[in-house]
C-alpha positions in Angstrom: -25.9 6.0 -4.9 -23.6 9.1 -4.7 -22.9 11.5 -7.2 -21.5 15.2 -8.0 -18.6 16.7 -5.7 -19.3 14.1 -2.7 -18.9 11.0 -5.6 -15.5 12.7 -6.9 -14.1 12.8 -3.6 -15.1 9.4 -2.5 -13.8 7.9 -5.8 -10.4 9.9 -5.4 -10.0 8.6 -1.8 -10.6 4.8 -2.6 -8.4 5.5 -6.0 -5.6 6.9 -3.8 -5.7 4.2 -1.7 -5.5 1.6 -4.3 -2.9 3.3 -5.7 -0.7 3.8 -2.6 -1.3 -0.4 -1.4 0.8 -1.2 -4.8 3.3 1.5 -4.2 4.1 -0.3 -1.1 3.6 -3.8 -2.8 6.1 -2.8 -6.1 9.2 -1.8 -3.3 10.5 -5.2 -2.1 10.6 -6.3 -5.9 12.6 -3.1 -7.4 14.6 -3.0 -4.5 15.1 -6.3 -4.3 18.7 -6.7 -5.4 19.7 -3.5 -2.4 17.8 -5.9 -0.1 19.7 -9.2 -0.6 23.0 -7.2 -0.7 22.0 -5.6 2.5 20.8 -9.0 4.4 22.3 -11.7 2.3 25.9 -10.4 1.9 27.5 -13.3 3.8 26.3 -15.9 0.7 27.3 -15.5 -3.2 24.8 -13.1 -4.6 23.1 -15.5 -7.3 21.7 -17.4 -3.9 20.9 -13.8 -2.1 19.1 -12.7 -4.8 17.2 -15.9 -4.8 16.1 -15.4 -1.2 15.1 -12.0 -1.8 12.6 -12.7 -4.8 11.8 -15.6 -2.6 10.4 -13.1 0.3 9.4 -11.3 -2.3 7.3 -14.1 -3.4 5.7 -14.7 0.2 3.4 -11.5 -1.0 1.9 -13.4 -3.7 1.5 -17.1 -1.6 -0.8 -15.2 1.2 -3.4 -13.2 -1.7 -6.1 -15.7 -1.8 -5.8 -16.2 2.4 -6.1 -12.7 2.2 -9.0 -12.1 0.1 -11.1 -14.6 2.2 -10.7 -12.8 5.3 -10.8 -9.0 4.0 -13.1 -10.1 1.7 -15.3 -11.7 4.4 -14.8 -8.8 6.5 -16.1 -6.8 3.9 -19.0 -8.7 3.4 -20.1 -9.5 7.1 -19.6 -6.0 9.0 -18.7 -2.6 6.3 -16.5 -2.3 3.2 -15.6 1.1 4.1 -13.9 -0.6 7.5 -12.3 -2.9 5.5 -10.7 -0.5 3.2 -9.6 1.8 5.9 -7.8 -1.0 8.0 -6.1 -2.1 5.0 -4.5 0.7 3.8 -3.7 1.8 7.2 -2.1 -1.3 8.4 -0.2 -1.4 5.2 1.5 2.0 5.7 2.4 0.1 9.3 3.7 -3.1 7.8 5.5 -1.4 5.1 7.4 1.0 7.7 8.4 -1.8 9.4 10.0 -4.0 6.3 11.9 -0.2 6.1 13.2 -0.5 9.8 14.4 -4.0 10.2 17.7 -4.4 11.3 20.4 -6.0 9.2 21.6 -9.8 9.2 24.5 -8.6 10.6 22.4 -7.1 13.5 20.3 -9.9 14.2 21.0 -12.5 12.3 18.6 -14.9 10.9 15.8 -13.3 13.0 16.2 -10.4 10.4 15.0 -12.9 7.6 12.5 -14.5 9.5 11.1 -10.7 10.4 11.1 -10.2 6.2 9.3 -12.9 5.6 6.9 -12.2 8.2 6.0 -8.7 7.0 6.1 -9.3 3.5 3.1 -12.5 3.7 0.7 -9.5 5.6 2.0 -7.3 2.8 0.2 -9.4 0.2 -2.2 -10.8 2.8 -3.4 -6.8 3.3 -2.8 -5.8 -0.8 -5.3 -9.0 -1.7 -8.4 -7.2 -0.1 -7.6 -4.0 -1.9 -8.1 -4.1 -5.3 -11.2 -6.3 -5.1 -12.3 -4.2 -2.6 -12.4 -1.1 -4.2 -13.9 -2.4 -6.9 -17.0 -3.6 -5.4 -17.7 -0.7 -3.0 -17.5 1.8 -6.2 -19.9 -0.4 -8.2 -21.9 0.1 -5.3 -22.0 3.9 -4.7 -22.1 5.2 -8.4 -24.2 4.9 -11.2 -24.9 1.1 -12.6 -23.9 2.0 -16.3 -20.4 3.1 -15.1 -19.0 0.0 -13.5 -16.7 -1.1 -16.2 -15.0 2.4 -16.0 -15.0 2.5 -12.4 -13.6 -1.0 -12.4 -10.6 0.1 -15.0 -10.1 3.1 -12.9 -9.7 1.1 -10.0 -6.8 -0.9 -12.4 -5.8 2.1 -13.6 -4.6 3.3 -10.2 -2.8 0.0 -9.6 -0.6 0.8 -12.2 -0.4 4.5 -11.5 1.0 3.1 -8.0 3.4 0.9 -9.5 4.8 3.9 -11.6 5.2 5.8 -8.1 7.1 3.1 -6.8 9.5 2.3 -9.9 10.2 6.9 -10.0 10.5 6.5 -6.6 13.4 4.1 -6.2 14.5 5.1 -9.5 15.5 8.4 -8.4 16.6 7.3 -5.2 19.3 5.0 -7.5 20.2 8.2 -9.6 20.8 10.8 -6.9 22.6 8.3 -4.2 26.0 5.6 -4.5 25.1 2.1 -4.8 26.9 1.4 -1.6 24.4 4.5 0.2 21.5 2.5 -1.4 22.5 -0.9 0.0 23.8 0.4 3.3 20.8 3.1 4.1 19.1 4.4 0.8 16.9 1.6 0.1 15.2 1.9 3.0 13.5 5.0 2.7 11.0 4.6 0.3 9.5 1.9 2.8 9.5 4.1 5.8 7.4 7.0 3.7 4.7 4.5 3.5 3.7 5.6 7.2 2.7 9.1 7.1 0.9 8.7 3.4 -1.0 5.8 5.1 -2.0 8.1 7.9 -3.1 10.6 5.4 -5.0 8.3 2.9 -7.0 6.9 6.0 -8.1 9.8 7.0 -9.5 10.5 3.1 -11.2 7.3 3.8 -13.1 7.5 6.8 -14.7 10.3 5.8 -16.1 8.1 2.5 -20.3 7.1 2.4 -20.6 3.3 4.3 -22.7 1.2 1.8 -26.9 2.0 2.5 -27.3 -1.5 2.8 -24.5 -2.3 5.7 -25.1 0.8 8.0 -28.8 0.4 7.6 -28.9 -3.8 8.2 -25.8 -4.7 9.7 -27.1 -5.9 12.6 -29.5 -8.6 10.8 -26.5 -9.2 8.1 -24.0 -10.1 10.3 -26.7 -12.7 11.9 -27.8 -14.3 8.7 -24.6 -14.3 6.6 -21.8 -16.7 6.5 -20.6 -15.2 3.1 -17.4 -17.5 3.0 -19.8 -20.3 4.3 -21.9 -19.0 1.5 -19.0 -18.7 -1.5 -18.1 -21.8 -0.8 -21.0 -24.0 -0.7 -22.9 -22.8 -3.4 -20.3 -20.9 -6.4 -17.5 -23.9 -6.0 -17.6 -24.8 -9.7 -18.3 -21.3 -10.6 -15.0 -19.8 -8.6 -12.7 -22.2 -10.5 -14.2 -21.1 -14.2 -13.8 -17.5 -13.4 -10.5 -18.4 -11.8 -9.5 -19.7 -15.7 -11.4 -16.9 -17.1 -9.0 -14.4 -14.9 -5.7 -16.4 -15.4 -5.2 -14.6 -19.5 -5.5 -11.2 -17.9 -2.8 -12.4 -14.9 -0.1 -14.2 -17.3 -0.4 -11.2 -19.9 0.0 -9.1 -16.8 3.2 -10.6 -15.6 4.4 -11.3 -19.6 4.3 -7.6 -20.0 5.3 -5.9 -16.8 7.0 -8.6 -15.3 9.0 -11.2 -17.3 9.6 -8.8 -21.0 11.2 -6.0 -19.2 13.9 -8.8 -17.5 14.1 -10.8 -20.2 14.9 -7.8 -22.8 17.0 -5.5 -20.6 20.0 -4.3 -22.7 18.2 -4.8 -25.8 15.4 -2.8 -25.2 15.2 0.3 -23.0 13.9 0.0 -19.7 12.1 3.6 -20.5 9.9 1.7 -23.1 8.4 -0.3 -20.8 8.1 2.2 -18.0 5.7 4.0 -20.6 3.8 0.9 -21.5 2.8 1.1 -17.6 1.6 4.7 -18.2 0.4 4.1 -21.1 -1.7 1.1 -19.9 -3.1 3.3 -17.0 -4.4 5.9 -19.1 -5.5 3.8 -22.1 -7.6 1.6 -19.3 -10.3 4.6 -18.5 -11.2 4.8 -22.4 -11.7 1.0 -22.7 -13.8 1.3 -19.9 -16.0 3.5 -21.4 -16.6 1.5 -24.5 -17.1 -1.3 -22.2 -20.1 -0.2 -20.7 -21.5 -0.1 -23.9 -20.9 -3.1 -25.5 -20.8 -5.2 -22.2 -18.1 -6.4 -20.2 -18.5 -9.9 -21.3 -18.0 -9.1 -24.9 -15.4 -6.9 -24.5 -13.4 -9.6 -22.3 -14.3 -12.1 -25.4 -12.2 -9.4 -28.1 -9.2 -9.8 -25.1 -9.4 -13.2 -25.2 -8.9 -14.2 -29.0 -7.0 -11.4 -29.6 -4.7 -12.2 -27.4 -4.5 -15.7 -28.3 -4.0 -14.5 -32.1 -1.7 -12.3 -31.6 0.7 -12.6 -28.5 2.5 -15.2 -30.3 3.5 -12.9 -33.3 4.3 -9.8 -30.9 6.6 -11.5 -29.2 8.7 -13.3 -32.0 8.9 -10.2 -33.2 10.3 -8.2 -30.0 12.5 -11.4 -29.7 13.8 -10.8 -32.8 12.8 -7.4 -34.7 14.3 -4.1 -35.6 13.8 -1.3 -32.1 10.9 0.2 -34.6 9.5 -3.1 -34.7 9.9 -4.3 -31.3 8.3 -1.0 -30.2 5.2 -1.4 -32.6 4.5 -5.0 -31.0 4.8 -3.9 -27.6 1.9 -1.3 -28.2 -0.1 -4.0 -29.7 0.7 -6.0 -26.8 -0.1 -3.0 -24.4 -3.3 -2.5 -25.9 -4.5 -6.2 -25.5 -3.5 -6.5 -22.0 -5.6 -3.2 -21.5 -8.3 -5.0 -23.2 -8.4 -7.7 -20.8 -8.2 -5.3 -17.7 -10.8 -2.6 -18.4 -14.0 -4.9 -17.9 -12.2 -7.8 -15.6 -13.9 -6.6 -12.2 -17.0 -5.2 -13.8 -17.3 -8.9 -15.1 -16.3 -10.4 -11.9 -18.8 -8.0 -9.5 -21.7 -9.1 -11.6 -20.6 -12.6 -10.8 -21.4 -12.7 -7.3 -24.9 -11.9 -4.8 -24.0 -8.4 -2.7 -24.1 -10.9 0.7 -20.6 -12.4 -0.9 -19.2 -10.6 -3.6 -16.5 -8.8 -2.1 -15.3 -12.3 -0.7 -16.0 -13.9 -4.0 -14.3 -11.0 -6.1 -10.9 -10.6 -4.1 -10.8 -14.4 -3.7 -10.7 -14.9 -7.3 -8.8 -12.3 -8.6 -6.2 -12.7 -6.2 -5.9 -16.7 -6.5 -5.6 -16.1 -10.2 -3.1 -13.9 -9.7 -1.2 -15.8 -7.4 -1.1 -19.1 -9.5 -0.9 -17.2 -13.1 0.9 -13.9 -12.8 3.2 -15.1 -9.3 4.1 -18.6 -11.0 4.7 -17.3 -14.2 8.3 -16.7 -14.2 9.4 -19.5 -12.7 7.0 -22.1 -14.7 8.7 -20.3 -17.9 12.3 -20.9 -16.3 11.8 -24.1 -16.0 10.1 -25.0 -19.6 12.9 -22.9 -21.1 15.7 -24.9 -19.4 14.5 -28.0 -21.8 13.4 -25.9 -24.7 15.5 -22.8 -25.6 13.0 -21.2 -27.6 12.2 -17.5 -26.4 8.7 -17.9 -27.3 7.4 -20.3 -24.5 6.0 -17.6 -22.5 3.8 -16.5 -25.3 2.5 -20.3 -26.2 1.5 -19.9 -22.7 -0.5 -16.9 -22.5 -2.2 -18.0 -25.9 -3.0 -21.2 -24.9 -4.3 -19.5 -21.1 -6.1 -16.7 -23.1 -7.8 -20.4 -25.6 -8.5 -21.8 -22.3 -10.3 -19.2 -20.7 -12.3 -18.0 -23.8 -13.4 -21.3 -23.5 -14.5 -21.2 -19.8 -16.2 -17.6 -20.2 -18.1 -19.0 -23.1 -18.8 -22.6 -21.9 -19.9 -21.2 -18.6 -22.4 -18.3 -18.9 -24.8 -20.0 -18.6 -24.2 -21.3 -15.2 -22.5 -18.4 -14.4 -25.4 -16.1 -15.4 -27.9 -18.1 -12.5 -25.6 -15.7 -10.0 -27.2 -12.9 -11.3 -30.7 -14.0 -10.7 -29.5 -15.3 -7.8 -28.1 -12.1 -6.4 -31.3 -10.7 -7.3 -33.6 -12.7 -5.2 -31.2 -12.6 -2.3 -30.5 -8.5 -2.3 -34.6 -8.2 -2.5 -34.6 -10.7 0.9 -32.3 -8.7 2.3 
C-alpha cells in the first residue's frame, strides 16, 4: 500500500495517463468530417464520411483483442510496464494518424495506413482504463476503491473534454479549408511529446509488491488468459450484461443525443454534461464505498430503467428548460452507473487474472453496447420513426442487467473466495 505525497503522485500519474489515452482516442471521431474531406474528397461526402466513422470504428472492433493481451501482460510480467508501454506507444500511433500523407499522395495506401493505426489505437486504449483501475485498487487503501475507480472514469471524461476544446478551438481560430488541408492534423501530432512526458511520470510509479517480489514464480505458474478462460466463462458473459446499461447510457448521452439534437439543443449543454459527469463521479464514489458498489450499481440499474424512457420523450419533445432538467437527470444516472462499475468489476476477479478479466470485459461491453449502439438504433429507426427507440433500449439493457447482477451473485461471489485462496498460494 502507498499513501501521503508518494500516493498523490502515483495516482496523478496513472490519472494523467488515462486521461491523455482518450484525448488521443476522442480525435479521429471530432475530426472526423476534416478527415474524410482530407482523404475522401474524390467520392460524395455522405460515402466519405461513412469511411471515416468506419476507421473510426476499427478502434472499438480491436478493444476486447486488446484487453486480452495488455491485460495478460499485466497479469503475467508488471502492471506498471503495461501502463507505461501503452501510453507511450499511443503518443507514437497517434503521431503517426497526424503525419499520414493524403489520398492524393498515396492513394489507397493512405486508407489502408488509417485503418491500420486506428485498430492499435483502440487495441492500446482497451488496456488502459481497466488497467489503471486495478493497479490503483492495488496500491491504496481497500475502502477507497470505488472512488479511485470513478476517478479513474472521471479522467476519461476529463480527456474527452481536452480533446473536444482542443479541436474546438482549432475550428474557431483557423478556415475550414486550413482545417481540412493542414489544421486537423495537429492535435494528433501533440500526442508525441505529452506521451513522452506522461511516461516518464510513470516509470517513476511503485511496481505492485506482489509482481516485483514473485515475478519470477508468477510468470511460471500463471496462464491468466488460460486461467480467465477456463474457469470465469459463464461469469465473463453476466458481467459482460451487467456492464452493457453503463455502455449504451454512455454512448445515449455522449454519443448519439448530442448528434441527434444538434440545432435544437446547444452543443454547449452537452459539453457541460461531460464536465459535469467528471466531477459529479468522485462524490458518487465516495458514497459508494459506503453503501457497496453492488448496491449502488442496483440504484443505476432501476433508475435508469425507470427513468430514461421519460427523460428522453421529454428532450425529444420539451420546452429548452425542460429538456435541460432531463438531461441532468440523465447525467446523474449515467454517473450512477459509472462511479462503482470497476470497483465492482476488480472484486470480480483473483489478482493472478484480474487485470485480464477486468479490461476484457469492460472493453467487450463497450465494444458491442456503446460501439454498436448508433448504428443498431439507425437501423430499428428506419422501420419505426419513433425517437424514443434508443431509450427502450437502454431500459430494457439496464432490466436485463439488473437481472444478471442480481441472478448472478451468487456465483459471481465464489470469485471472491476464490481470489482469496489463490492470493494466499501465491
Amino acid at each position: 500500500m502507498i499513501n501521503g505525497k508518494v500516493g498523490r503522485k502515483t495516482i496523478f500519474a496513472v490519472l494523467l495517463g488515462n486521461a491523455f489515452e482518450f484525448y488521443c482516442f476522442i480525435l479521429f471521431i471530432v475530426l472526423a468530417p476534416y478527415i474524410a474531406k482530407s482523404f475522401f474528397s474524390h467520392i460524395n461526402q455522405s460515402l466519405s464520411y461513412i469511411f471515416a466513422y468506419s476507421i473510426s470504428f476499427c478502434g472499438y472492433v480491436s478493444r476486447p483483442f486488446g484487453a486480452i493481451v495488455l491485460g495478460g501482460f499485466s497479469d503475467k510480467y508488471s502492471r506498471k510496464k503495461a501502463l507505461c508501454v501503452s501510453v507511450l506507444v499511443t503518443g507514437v500511433t497517434t503521431f503517426l494518424i497526424g503525419i499520414v500523407p493524403s489520398y492524393s499522395s498515396i492513394g489507397l495506401i493512405s486508407a489502408i495506413i488509417l485503418v491500420a493505426l486506428r485498430f492499435i489505437q483502440g487495441f492500446l486504449v482497451s488496456g488502459e482504463e481497466g488497467g489503471a483501475a486495478v493497479y490503483l485498487s492495488e496500491v491504496i487503501d481497500k475502502k477507497r476503491k470505488c472512488f479511485i475507480g470513478a476517478l479513474v472514469l472521471s479522467s476519461v471524461f476529463c480527456g474527452i473534454l481536452l480533446g473536444r476544446f482542443v479541436c474546438n478551438t482549432l475550428e474557431w481560430l483557423v478556415s475550414e479549408q486550413f482545417m481540412i488541408n493542414y489544421g486537423w492534423r495537429f492535435p494528433f501530432i501533440m500526442a508525441l511529446p505529452i506521451a513522452m512526458f506522461v511516461n516518464t511520470l510513470r516509470q517513476n510509479v511503485p511496481e505492485i509488491e506482489w509482481q516485483s517480489e514473485n515475478s519470477c514464480n508468477v510468470t511460471v505458474i500463471i496462464n491468466p488468459i488460460k486461467n480467465l478462460f477456463s474457469k470465469y466463462k459463464l461469469n465473463i458473459f453476466k458481467l459482460i450484461i451487467c456492464c452493457g446499461a453503463y455502455s449504451s447510457l454512455t454512448c445515449l448521452m455522449m454519443v448519439y443525443l448530442p448528434n441527434e439534437q444538434k440545432g435544437m439543443i446547444p452543443s454547449v449543454i452537452f459539453t457541460l454534461g461531460i464536465g459535469f459527469m467528471m466531477l459529479t463521479l468522485p462524490i458518487l464514489g465516495v458514497i459508494s464505498d459506503l453503501f457497496s458498489a453492488r448496491r449502488i450499481l442496483c440504484c443505476g440499474l432501476i433508475s435508469s430503467a425507470i427513468l430514461t424512457i421519460p427523460c428522453v420523450a421529454i428532450i425529444e419533445s420539451g420546452t429548452l428548460l425542460l429538456k435541460s432538467l432531463a438531461l441532468i437527470a440523465m447525467y446523474i444516472n449515467t454517473s450512477l452507473l459509472a462511479a462503482p462499475i470497476f470497483s465492482f468489476l476488480v472484486d470480480m476477479f483473483p489478482r493472478s487474472s484480474r487485470c485480464t478479466g477486468v479490461s476484457f470485459v469492460f472493453n467487450t461491453s463497450v465494444s458491442i453496447f456503446s460501439g454498436a449502439f448508433p448504428l443498431i438504433c439507425s437501423i430499428i429507426k428506419g422501420h419505426y420513426t419513433s425517437g424514443l427507440i434508443p431509450a427502450y433500449l437502454v431500459a430494457a439493457l439496464s432490466g436485463v442487467s439488473l437481472i444478471f447482477l442480481l441472478y448472478g451473485g451468487a456465483v459471481i461471489g465464489n470469485n471472491t473466495a476464490s481470489q482469496t485462496l489463490e492470493e494466499a498460494a501465491i
